[in-house]
TORBAGU-469881 format. One record per residue (C-alpha): y, z, x; residue in one letter. Coordinates in Angstrom, 1 decimal, always signed. Each point is the difference from the previous one (the first is absolute). Example, Ala and Ser with C-alpha at 12.3 -4.5 7.8 and 13.67 -1.06 7.14 Angstrom:
<atom Y="-4.5" Z="+7.8" X="+12.3" kenu="A"/>
<atom Y="+3.4" Z="-0.7" X="+1.4" kenu="S"/>
//
This chain:
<atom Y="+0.0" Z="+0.0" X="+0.0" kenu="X"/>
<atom Y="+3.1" Z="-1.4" X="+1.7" kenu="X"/>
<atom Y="+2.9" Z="+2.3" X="-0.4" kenu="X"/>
<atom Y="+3.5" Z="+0.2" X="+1.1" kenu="X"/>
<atom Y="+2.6" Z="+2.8" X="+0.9" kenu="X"/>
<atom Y="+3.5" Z="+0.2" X="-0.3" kenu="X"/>
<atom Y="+2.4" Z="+3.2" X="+1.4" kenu="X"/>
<atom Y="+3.3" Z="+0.4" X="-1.2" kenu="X"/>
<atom Y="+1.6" Z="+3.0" X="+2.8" kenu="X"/>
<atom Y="+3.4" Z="+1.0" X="-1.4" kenu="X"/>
<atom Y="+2.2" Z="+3.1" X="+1.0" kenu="X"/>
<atom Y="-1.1" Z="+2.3" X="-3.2" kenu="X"/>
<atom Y="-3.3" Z="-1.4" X="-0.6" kenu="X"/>
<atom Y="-2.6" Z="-1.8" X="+1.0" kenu="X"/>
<atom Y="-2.6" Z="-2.7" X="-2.4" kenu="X"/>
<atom Y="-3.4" Z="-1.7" X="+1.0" kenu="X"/>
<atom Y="-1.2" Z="-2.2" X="-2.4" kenu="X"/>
<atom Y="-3.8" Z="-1.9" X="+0.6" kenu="X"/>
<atom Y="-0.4" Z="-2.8" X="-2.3" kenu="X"/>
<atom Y="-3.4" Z="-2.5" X="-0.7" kenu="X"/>
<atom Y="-0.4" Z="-3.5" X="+0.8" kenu="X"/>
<atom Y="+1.5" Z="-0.7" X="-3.6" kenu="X"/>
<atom Y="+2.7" Z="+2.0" X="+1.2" kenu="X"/>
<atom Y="-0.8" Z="+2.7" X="-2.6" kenu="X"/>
<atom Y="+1.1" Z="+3.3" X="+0.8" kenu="X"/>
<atom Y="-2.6" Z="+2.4" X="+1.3" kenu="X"/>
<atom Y="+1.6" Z="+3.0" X="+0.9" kenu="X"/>
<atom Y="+2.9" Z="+1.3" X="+1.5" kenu="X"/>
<atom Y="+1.8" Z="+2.8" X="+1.0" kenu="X"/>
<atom Y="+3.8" Z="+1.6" X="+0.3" kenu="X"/>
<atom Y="+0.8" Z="+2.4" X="+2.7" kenu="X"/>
<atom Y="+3.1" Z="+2.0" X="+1.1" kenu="X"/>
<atom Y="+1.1" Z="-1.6" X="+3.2" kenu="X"/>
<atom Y="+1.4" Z="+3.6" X="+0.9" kenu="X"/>
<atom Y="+1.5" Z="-1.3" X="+3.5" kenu="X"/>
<atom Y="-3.0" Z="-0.2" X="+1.1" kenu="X"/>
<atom Y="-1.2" Z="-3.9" X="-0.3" kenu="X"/>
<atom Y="-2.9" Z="-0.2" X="+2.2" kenu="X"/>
<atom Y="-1.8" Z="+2.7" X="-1.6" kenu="X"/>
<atom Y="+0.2" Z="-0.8" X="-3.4" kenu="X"/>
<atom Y="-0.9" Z="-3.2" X="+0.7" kenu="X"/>
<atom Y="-3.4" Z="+1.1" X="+1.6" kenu="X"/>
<atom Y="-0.2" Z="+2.4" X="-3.0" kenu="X"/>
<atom Y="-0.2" Z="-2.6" X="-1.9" kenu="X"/>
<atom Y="-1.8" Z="-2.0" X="+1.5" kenu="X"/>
<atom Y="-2.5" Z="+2.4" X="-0.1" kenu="X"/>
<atom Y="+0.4" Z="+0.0" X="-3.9" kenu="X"/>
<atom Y="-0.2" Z="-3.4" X="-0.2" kenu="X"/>
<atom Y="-3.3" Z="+0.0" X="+2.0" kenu="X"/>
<atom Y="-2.0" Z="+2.6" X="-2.3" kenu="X"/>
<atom Y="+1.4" Z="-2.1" X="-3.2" kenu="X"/>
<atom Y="-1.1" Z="-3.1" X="+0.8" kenu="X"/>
<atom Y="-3.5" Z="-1.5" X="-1.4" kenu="X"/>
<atom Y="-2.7" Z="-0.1" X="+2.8" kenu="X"/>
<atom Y="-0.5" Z="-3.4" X="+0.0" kenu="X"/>
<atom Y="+3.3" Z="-1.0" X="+1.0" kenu="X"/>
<atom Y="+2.1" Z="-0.9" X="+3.0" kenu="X"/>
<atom Y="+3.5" Z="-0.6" X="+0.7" kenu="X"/>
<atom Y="+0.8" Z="-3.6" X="+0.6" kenu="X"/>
<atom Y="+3.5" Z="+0.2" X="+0.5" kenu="X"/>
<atom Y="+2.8" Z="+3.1" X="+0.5" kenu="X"/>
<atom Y="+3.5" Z="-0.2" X="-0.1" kenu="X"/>
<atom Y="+3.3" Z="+1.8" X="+0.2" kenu="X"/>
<atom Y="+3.5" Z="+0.6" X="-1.4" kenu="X"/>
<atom Y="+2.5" Z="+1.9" X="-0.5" kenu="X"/>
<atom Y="+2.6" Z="+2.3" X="+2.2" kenu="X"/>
<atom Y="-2.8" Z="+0.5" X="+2.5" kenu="X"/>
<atom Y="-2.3" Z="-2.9" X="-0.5" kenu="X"/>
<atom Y="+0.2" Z="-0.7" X="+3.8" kenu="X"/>
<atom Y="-1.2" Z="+3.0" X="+0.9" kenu="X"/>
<atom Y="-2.7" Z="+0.4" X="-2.5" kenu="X"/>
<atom Y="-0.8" Z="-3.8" X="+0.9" kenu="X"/>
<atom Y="-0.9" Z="+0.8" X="+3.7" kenu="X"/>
<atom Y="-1.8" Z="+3.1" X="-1.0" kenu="X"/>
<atom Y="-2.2" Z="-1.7" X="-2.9" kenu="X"/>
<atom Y="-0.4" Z="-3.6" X="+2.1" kenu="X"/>
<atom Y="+1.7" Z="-1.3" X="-2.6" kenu="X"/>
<atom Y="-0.5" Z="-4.1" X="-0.5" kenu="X"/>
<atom Y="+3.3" Z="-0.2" X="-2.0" kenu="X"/>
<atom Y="+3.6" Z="+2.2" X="+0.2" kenu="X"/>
<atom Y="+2.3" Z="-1.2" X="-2.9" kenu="X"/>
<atom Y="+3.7" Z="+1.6" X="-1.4" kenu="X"/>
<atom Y="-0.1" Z="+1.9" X="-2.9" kenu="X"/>
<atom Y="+1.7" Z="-2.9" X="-2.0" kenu="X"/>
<atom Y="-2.5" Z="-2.4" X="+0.2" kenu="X"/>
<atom Y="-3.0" Z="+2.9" X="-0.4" kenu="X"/>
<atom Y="+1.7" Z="+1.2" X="-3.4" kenu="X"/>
<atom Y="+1.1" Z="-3.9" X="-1.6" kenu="X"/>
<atom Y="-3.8" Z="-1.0" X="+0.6" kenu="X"/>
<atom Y="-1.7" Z="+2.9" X="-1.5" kenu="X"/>
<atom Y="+2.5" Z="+0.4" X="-2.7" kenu="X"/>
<atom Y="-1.1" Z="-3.9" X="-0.9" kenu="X"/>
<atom Y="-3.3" Z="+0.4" X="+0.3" kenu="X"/>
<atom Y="+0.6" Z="+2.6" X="-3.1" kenu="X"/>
<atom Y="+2.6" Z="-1.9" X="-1.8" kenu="X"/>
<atom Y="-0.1" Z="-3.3" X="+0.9" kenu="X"/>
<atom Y="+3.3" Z="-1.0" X="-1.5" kenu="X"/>
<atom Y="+2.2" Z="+2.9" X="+1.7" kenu="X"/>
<atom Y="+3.6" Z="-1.2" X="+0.0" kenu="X"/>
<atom Y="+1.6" Z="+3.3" X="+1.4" kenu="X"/>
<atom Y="-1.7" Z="+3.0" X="+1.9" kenu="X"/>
<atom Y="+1.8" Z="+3.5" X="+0.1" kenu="X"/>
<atom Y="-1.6" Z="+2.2" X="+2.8" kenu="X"/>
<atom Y="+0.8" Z="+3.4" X="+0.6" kenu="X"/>
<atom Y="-1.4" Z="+2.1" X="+2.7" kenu="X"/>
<atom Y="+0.1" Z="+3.4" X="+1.6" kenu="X"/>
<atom Y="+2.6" Z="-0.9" X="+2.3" kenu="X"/>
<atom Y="+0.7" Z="-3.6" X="-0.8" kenu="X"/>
<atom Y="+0.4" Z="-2.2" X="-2.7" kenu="X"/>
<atom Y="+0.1" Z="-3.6" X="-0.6" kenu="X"/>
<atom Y="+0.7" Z="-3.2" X="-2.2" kenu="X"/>
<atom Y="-2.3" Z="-3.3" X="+0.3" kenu="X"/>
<atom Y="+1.4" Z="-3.0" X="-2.1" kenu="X"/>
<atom Y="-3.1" Z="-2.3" X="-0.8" kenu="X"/>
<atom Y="+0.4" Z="-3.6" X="-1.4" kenu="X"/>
<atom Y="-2.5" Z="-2.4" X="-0.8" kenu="X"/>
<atom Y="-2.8" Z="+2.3" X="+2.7" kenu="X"/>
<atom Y="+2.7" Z="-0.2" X="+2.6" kenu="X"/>
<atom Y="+2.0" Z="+3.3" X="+1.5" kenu="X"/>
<atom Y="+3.5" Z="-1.6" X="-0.5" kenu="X"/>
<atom Y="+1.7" Z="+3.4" X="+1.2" kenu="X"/>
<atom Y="+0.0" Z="+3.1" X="+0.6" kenu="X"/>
<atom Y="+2.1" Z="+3.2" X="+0.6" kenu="X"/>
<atom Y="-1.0" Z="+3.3" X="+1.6" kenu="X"/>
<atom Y="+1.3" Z="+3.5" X="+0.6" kenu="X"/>
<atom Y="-1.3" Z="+2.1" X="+2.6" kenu="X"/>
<atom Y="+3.7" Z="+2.0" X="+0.9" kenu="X"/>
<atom Y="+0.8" Z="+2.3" X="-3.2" kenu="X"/>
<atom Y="-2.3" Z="+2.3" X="-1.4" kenu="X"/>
<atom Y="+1.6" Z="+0.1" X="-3.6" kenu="X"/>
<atom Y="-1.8" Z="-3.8" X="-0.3" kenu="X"/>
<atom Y="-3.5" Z="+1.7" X="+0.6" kenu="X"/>
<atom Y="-2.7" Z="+1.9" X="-1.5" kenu="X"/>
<atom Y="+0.9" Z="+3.1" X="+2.2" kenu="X"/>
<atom Y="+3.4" Z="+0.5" X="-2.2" kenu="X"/>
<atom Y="-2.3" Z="+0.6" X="-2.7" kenu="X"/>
<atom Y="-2.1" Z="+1.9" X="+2.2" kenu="X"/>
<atom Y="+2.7" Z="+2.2" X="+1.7" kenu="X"/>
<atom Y="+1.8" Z="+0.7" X="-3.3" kenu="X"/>
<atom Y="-3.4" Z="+0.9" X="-1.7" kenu="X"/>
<atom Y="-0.6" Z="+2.8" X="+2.6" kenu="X"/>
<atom Y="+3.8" Z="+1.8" X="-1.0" kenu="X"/>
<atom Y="-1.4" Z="-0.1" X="-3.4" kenu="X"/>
<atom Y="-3.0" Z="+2.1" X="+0.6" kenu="X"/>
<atom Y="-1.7" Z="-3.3" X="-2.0" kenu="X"/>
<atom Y="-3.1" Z="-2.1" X="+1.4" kenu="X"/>
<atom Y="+0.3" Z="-3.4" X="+0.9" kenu="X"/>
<atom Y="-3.1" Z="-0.7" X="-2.3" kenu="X"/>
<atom Y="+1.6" Z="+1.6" X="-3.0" kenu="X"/>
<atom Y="+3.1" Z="-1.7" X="+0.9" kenu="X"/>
<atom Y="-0.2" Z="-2.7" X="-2.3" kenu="X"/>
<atom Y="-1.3" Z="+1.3" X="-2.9" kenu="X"/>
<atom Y="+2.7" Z="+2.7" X="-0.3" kenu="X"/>
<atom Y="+2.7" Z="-2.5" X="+0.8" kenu="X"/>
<atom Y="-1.3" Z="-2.3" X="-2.7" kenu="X"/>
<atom Y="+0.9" Z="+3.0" X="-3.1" kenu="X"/>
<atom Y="+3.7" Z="+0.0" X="+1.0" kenu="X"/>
<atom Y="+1.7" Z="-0.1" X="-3.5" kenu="X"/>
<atom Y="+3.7" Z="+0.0" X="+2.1" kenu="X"/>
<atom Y="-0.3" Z="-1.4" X="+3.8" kenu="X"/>
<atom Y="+3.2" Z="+1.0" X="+2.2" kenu="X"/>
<atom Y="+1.6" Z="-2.5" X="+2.6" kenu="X"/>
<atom Y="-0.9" Z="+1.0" X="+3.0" kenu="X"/>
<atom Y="+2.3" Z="-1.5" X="+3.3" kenu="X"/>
<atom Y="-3.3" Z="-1.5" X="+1.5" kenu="X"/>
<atom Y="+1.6" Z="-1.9" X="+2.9" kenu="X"/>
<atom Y="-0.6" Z="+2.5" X="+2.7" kenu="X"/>
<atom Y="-2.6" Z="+2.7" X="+0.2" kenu="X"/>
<atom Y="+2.7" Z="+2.7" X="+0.8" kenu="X"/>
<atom Y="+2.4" Z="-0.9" X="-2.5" kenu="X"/>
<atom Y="-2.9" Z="-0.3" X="-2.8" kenu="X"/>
<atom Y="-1.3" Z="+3.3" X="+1.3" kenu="X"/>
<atom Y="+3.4" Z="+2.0" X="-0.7" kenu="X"/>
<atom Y="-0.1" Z="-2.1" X="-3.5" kenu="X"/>
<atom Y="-3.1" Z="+1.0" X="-0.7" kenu="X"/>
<atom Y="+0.7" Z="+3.7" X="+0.6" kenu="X"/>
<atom Y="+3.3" Z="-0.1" X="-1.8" kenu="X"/>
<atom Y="-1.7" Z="-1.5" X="-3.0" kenu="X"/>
<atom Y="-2.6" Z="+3.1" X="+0.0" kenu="X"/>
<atom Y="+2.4" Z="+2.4" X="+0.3" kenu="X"/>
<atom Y="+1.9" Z="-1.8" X="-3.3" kenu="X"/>
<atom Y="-3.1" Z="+0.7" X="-2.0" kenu="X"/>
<atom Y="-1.6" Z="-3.2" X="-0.1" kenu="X"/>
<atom Y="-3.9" Z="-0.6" X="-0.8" kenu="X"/>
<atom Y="-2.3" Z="-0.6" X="+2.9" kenu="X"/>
<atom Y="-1.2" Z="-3.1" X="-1.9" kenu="X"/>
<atom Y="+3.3" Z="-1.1" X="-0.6" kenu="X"/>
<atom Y="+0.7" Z="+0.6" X="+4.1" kenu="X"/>
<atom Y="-3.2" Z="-1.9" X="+0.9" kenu="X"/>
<atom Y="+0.5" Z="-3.0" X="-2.1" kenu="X"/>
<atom Y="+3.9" Z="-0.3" X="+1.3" kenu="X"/>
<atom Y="-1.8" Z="+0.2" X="+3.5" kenu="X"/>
<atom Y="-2.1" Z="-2.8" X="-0.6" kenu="X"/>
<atom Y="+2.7" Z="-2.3" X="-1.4" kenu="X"/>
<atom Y="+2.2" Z="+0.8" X="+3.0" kenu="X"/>
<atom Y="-2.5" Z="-1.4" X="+1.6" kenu="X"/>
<atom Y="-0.3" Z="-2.9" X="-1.6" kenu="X"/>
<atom Y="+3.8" Z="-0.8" X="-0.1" kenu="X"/>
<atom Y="-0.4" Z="+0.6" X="+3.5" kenu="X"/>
<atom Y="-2.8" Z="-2.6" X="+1.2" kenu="X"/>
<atom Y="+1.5" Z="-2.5" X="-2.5" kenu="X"/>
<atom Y="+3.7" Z="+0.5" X="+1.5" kenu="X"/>
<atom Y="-1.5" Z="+0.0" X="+3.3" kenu="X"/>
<atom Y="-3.5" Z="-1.7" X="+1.1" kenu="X"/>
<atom Y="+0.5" Z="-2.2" X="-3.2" kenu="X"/>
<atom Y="+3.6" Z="-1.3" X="+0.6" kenu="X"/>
<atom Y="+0.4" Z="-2.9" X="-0.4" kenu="X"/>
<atom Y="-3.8" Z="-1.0" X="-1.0" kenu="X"/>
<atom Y="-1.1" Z="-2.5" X="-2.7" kenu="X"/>
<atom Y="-2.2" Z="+2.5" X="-2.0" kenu="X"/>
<atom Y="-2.0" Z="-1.9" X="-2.4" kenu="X"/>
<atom Y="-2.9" Z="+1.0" X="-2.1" kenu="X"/>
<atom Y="-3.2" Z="+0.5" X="+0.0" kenu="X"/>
<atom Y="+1.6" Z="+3.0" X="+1.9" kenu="X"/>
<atom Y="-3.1" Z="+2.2" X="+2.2" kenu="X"/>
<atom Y="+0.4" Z="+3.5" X="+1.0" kenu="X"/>
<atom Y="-1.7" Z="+1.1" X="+2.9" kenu="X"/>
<atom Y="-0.5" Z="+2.5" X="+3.1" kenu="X"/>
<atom Y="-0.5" Z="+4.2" X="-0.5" kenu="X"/>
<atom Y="+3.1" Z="+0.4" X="-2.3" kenu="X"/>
<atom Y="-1.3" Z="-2.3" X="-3.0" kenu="X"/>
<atom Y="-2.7" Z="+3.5" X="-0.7" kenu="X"/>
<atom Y="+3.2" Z="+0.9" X="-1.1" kenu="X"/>
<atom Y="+0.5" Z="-1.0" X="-3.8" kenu="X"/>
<atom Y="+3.8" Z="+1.2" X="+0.0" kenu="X"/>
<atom Y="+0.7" Z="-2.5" X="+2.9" kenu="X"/>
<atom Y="-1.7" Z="-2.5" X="-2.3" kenu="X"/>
<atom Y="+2.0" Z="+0.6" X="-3.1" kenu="X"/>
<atom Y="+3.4" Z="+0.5" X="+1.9" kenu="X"/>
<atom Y="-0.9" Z="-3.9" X="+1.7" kenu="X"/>
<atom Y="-0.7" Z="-1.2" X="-3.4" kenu="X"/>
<atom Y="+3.4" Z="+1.4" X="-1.2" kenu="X"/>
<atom Y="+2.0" Z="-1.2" X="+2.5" kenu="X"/>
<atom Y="-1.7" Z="-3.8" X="+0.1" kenu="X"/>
<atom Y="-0.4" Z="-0.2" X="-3.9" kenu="X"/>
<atom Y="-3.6" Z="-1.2" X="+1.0" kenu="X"/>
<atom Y="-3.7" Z="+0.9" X="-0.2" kenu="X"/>
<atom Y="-1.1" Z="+1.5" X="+3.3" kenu="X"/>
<atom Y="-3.6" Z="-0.6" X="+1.0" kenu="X"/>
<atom Y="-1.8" Z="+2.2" X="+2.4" kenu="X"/>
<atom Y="-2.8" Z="-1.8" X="+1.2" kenu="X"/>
<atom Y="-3.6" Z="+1.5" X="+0.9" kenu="X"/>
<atom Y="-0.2" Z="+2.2" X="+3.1" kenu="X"/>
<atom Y="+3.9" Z="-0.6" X="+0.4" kenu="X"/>
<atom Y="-0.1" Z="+3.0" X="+3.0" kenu="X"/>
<atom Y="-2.5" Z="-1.8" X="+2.6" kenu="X"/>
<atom Y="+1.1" Z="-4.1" X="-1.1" kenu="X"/>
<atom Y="+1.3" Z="+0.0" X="+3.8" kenu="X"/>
<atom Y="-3.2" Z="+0.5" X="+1.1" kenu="X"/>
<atom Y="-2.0" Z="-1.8" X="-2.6" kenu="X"/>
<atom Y="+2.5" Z="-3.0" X="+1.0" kenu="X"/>
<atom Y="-1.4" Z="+0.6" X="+4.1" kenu="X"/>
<atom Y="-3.4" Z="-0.3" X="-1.5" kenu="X"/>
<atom Y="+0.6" Z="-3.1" X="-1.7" kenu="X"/>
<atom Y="+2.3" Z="-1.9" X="+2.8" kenu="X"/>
<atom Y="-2.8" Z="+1.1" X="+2.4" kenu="X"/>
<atom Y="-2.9" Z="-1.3" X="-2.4" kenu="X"/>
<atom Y="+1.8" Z="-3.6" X="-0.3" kenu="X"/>
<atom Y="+0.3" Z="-0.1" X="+3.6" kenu="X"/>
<atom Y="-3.2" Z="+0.9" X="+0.9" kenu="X"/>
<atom Y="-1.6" Z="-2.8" X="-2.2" kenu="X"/>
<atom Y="+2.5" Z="-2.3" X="+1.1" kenu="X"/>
<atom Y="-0.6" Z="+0.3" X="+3.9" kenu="X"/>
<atom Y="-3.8" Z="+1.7" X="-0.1" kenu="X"/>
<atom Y="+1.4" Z="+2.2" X="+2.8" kenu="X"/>
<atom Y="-2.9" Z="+3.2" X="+0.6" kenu="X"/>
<atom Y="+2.2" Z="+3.0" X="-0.8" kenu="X"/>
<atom Y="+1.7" Z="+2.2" X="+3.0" kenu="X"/>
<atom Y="-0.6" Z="+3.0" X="-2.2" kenu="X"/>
<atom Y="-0.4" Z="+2.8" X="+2.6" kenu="X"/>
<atom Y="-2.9" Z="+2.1" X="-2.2" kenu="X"/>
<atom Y="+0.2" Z="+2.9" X="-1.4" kenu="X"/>
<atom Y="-0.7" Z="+1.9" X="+3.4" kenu="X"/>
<atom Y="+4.3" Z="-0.5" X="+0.0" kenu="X"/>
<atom Y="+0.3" Z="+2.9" X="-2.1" kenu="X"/>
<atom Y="-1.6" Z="+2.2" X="+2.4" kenu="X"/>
<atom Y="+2.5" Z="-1.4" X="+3.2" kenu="X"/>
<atom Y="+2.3" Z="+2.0" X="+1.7" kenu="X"/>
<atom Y="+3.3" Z="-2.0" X="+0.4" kenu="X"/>
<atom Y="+3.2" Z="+0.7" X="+1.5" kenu="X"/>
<atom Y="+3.2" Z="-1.3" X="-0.8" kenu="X"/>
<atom Y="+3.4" Z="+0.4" X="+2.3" kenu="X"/>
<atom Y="+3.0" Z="-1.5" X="+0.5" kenu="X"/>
<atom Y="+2.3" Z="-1.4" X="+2.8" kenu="X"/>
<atom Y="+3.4" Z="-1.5" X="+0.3" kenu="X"/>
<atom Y="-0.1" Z="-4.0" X="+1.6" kenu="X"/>
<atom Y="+2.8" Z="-0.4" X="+2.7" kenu="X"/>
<atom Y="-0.9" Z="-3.7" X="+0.0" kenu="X"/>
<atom Y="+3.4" Z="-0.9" X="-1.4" kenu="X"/>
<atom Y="+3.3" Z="+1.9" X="-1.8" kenu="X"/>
<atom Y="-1.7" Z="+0.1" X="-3.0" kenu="X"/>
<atom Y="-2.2" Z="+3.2" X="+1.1" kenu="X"/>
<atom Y="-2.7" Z="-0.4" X="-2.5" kenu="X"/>
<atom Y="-2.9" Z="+2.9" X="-1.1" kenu="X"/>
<atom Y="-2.9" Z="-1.2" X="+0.3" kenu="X"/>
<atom Y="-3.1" Z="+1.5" X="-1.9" kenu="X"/>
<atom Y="-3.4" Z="+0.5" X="+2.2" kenu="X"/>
<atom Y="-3.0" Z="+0.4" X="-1.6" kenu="X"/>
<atom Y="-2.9" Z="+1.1" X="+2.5" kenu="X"/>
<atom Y="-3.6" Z="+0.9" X="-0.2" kenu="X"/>
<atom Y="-2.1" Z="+1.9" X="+2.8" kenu="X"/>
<atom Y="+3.1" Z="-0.9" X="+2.1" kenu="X"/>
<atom Y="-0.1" Z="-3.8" X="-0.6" kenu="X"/>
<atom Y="+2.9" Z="-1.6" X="-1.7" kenu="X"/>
<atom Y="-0.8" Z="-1.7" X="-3.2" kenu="X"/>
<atom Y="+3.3" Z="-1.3" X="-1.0" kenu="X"/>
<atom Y="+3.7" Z="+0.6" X="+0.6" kenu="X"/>
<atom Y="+2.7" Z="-1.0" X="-3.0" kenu="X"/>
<atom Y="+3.5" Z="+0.2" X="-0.9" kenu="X"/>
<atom Y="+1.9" Z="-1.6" X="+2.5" kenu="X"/>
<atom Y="+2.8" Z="-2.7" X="-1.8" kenu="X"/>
<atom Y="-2.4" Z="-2.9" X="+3.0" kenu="X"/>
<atom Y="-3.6" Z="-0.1" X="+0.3" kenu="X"/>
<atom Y="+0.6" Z="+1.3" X="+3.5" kenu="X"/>
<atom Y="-2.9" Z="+2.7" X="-0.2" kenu="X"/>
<atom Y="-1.5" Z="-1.6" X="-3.2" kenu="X"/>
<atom Y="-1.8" Z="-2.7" X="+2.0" kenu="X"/>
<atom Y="-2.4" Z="+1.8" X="+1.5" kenu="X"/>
<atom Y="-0.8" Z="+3.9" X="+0.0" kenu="X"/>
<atom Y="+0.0" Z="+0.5" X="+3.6" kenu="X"/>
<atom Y="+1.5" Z="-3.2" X="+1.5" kenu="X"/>
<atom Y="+3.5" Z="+1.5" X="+0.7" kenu="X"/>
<atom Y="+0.2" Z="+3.0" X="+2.5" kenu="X"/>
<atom Y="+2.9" Z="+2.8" X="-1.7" kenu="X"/>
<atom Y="+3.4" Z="-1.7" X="+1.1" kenu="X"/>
//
């Protein structure tokens, strides 16, 4: 049974997704990146491996998201693709005639503008937290209310107050002024959620072409106040697709399937042995010109694997074909 993997490592969490050769989803899992990448993708990894059927083999891995080099060296990854690609082909895998894709993250969010099965544009923001899920996340915690229970609770608001949602701080101070005024903490949680939404649509949406059919994806569409304050703002039906969280990763799987057909390539899939590794990653500055880059290491048993991050592909040739200048 030919199977095919698919890692999505952002900054808050982490999604694996194995899919079958009719690209049907098997399993797949949703970890908290915590700061600590490499381990939680061996943790999962090791999920992955006691989930899977025992007739199968992976075929094919492959990477995205913030850290989808590193976890590509790591895994022996045949494929590394950006998140926009990743999310646009899963998204129309599940609804083929996608014309706008809202994504919102952790600590990121984005917009994908899709005509005719073609990304025509795109917008992201990865600078402001107000645009993210961890607004929602960081204003839930002052609440003393759970992020699972967000939603529901925001969704029996009978009067929702403004809140100023274009900075953290300022929607924090806003937040508490409007408890101390006597306001319900429904009423506060739905007024969060539409700050938020005036805020991705002022921001990561500007000036975007947002067309129906619209898709809501990444770990904010759980939340079914986001949902209705989209639908509010838009005056259109939102759709949140199946397994909206892990779509990055399902999208992997599927760019990694079609190439693997297309080329017959044997996969460089390290094995599962990887999540038992020791690796080591440091950092140096290059003094190879003015622009004094950081370059990421990534070593294992003292051999260097891979260096990244430089603005050339100085140190990205080779992993040990430079000495340190």
């Amino acid at each position: 049974m030919k199977t095919y993997l698919g890692i999505d490592v952002g900054s808050v969490t982490t999604k694996l997704a194995l899919l079958d050769q009719d690209n049907q989803l098997i399993t797949a899992n949703y970890l908290h990146t915590q700061g600590k990448p490499i381990a939680v993708i061996q943790e999962g990894l090791k999920q992955i491996e006691r989930q899977m059927p025992p007739n199968a083999e992976i075929c094919g891995v492959a990477t995205t998201g913030s850290a989808r080099y590193l976890a590509g060296v790591i895994m022996g990854a045949d494929l590394v693709k950006n998140e926009i690609t990743t999310q646009a082909i899963a998204t129309m895998h599940y609804i083929p005639n996608v014309r706008t894709v809202i994504e919102i993250g952790g600590q990121d969010s984005k917009i994908i503008i899709i005509r005719d099965g073609i990304v025509t544009d795109f917008g992201m923001n990865t600078v402001c937290a107000a645009g993210t899920g961890s607004f929602l996340d960081h204003q839930a915690s002052r609440l003393n209310v759970g992020i699972e229970e967000f939603g529901q609770r925001a969704l029996k608001s009978k009067m929702p107050v403004r809140i100023a949602g274009r900075c953290t701080v300022f929607a924090e101070s806003d937040m508490i002024h409007k408890q101390q005024m006597g306001h319900q903490t429904e009423d506060i949680l739905y007024g969060l959620c539409q700050a938020l939404a005036r805020n991705y649509l002022n921001n990561v949406a500007l000036g975007k072409e947002i067309q129906p059919p619209v898709v809501f994806q990444g770990g904010v569409a759980f939340n079914q106040g986001m949902v209705k304050a989209l639908e509010e703002n838009l005056n259109t039906q939102i759709i949140v697709p199946p397994h909206h969280e892990v779509l990055g990763a399902i999208g992997a799987a599927l760019l990694v399937h079609e190439e693997t057909d297309i080329n017959g390539n044997k996969t460089q899939f390290r094995g599962f042995s990887t999540s038992e590794a020791k690796y080591h990653t440091s950092a140096f500055e290059c003094k190879a010109c003015p622009n004094q880059c950081e370059i990421i290491q990534l070593s294992l048993n003292g051999k260097v694997l891979a260096r990244w991050g430089g603005r050339c592909d100085l140190w990205e040739r080779t992993a040990t074909s430079h000495k340190d200048l």
